[in-house]
PyMOL CGO cylinders between C-alpha atoms (Angstrom):
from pymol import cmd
from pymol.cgo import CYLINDER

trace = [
    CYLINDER, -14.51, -74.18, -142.88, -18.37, -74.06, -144.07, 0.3, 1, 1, 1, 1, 1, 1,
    CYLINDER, -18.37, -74.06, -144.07, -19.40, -71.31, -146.37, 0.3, 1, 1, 1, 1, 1, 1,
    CYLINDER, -19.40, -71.31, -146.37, -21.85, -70.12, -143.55, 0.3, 1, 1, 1, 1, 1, 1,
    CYLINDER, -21.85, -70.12, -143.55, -19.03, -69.64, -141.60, 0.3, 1, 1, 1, 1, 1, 1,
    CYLINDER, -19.03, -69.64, -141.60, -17.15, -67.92, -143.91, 0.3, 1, 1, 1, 1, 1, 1,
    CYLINDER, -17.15, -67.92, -143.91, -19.37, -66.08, -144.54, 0.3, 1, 1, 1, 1, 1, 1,
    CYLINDER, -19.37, -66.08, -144.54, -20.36, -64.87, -140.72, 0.3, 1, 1, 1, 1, 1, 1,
    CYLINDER, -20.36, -64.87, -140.72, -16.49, -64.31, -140.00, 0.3, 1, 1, 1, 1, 1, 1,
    CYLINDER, -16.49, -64.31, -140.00, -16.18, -61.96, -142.94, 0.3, 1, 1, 1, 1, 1, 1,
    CYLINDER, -16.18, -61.96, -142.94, -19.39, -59.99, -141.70, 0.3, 1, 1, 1, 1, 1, 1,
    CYLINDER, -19.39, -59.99, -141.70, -17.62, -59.72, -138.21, 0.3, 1, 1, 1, 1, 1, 1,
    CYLINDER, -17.62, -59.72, -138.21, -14.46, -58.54, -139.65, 0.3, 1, 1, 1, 1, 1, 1,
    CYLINDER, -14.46, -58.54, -139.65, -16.69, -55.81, -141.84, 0.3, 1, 1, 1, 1, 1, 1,
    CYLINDER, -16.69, -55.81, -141.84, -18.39, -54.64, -138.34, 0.3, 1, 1, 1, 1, 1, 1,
    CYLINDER, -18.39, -54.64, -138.34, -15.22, -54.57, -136.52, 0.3, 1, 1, 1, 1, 1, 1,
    CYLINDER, -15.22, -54.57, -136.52, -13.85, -52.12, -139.52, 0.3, 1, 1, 1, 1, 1, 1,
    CYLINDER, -13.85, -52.12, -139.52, -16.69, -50.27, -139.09, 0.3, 1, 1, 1, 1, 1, 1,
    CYLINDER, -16.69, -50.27, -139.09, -16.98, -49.77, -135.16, 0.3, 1, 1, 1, 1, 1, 1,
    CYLINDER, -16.98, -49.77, -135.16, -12.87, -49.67, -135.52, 0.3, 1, 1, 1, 1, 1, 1,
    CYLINDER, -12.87, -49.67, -135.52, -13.30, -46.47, -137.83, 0.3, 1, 1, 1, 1, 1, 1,
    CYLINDER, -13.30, -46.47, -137.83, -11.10, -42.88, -135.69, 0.3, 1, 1, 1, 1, 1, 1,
    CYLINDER, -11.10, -42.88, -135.69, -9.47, -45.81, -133.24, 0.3, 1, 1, 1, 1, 1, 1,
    CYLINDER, -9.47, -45.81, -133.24, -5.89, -45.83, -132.70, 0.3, 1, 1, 1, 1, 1, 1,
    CYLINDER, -5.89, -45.83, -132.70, -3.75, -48.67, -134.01, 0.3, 1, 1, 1, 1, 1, 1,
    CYLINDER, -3.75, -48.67, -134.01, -3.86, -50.57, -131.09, 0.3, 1, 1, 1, 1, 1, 1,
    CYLINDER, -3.86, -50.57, -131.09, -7.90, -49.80, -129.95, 0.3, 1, 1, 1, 1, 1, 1,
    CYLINDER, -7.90, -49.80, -129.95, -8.53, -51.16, -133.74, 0.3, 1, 1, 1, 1, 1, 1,
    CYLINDER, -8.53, -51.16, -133.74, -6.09, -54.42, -132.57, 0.3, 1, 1, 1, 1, 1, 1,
    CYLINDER, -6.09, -54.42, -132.57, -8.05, -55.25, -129.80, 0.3, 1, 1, 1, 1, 1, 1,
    CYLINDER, -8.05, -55.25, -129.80, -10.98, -54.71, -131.24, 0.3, 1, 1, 1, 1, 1, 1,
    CYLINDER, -10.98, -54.71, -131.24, -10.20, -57.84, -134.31, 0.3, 1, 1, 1, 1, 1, 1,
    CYLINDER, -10.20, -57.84, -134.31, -8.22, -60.08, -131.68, 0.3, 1, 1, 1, 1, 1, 1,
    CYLINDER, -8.22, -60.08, -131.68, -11.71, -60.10, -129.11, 0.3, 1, 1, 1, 1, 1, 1,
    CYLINDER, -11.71, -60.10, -129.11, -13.19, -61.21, -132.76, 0.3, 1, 1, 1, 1, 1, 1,
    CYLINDER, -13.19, -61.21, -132.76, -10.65, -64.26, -132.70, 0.3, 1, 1, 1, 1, 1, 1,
    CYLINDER, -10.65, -64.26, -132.70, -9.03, -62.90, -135.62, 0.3, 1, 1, 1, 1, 1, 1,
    CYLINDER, -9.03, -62.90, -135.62, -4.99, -64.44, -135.93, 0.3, 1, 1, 1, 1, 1, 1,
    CYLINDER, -4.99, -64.44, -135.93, -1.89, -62.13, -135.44, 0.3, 1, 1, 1, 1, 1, 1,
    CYLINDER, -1.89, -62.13, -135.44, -2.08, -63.01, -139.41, 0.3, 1, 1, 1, 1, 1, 1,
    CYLINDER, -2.08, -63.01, -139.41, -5.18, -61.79, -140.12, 0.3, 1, 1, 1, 1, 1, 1,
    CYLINDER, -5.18, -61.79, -140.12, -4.79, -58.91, -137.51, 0.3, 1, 1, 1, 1, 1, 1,
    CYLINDER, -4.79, -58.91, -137.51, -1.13, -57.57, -139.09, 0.3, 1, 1, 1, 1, 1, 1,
    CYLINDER, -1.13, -57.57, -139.09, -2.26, -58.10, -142.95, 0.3, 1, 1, 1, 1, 1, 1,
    CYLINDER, -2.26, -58.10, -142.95, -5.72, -56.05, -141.86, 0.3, 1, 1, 1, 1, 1, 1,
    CYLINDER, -5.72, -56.05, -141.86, -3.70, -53.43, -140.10, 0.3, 1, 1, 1, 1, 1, 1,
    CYLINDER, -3.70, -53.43, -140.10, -0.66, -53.56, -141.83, 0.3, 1, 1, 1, 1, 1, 1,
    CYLINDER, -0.66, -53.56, -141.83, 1.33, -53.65, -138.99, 0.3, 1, 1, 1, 1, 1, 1,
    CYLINDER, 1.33, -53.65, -138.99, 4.17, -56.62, -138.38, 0.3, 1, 1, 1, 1, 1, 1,
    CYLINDER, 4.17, -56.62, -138.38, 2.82, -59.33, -136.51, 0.3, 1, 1, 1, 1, 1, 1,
    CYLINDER, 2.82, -59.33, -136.51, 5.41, -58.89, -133.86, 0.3, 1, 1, 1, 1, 1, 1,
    CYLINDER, 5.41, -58.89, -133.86, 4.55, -55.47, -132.96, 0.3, 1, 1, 1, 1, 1, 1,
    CYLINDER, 4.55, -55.47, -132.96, 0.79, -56.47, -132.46, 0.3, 1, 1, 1, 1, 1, 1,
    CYLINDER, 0.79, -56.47, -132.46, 2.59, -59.04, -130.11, 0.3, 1, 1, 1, 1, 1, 1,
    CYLINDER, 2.59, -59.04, -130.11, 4.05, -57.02, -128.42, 0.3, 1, 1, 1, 1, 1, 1,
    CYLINDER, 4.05, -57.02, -128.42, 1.27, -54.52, -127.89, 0.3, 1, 1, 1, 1, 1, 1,
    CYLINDER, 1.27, -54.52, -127.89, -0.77, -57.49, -127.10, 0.3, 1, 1, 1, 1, 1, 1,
    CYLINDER, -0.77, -57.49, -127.10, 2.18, -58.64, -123.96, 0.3, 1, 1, 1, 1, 1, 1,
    CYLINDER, 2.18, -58.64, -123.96, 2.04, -55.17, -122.86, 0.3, 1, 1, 1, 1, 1, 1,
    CYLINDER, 2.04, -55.17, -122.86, -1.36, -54.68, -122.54, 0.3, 1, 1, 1, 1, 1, 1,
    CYLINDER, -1.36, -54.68, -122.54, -1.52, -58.03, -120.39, 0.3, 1, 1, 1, 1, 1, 1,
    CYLINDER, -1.52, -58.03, -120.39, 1.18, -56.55, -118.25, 0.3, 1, 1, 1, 1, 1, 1,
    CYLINDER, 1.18, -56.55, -118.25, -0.66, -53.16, -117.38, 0.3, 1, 1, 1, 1, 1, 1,
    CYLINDER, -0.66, -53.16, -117.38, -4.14, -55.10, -116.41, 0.3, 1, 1, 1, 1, 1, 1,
    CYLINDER, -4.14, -55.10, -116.41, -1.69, -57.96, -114.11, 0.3, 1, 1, 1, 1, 1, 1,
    CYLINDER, -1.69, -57.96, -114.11, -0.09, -54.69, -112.37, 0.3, 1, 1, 1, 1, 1, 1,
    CYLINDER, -0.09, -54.69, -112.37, -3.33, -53.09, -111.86, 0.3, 1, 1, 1, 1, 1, 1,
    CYLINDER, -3.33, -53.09, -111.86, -4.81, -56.15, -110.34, 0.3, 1, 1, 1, 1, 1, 1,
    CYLINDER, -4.81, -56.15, -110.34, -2.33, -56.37, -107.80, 0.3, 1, 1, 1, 1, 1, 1,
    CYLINDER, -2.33, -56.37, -107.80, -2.88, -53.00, -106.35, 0.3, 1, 1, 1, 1, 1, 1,
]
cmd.load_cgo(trace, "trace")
């Protein structure tokens, strides 16, 4: 990875602390995985197991398929 880009993906992980700041667990997830962030990065951030933001991730799928079939 460039330094430039580095650089730009720590700044977007900064603002996403920052606009994450009195979010739940989960609103603070989805917030660093629409940044491309890794379940990695995400669970080491948080400091949450990677397989729970897995599974919050499959759930949250889930709801928005059942709502678009009503």
């Amino acid at each position: 990875m460039k330094k430039d880009d580095e650089v730009l993906k720590k700044l977007d992980t900064i603002i996403a602390l920052l606009a994450s700041q009195g979010k739940s667990d989960q609103e603070k997830n989805v917030i660093l995985n629409n940044l491309g962030l890794t379940y990695k990065e995400r669970s080491k951030m948080l400091g949450i197991a990677e397989g729970t933001l897995k599974t919050w991730d499959h759930q949250k799928r889930k709801t928005i398929r059942k709502k678009s079939e009503i």
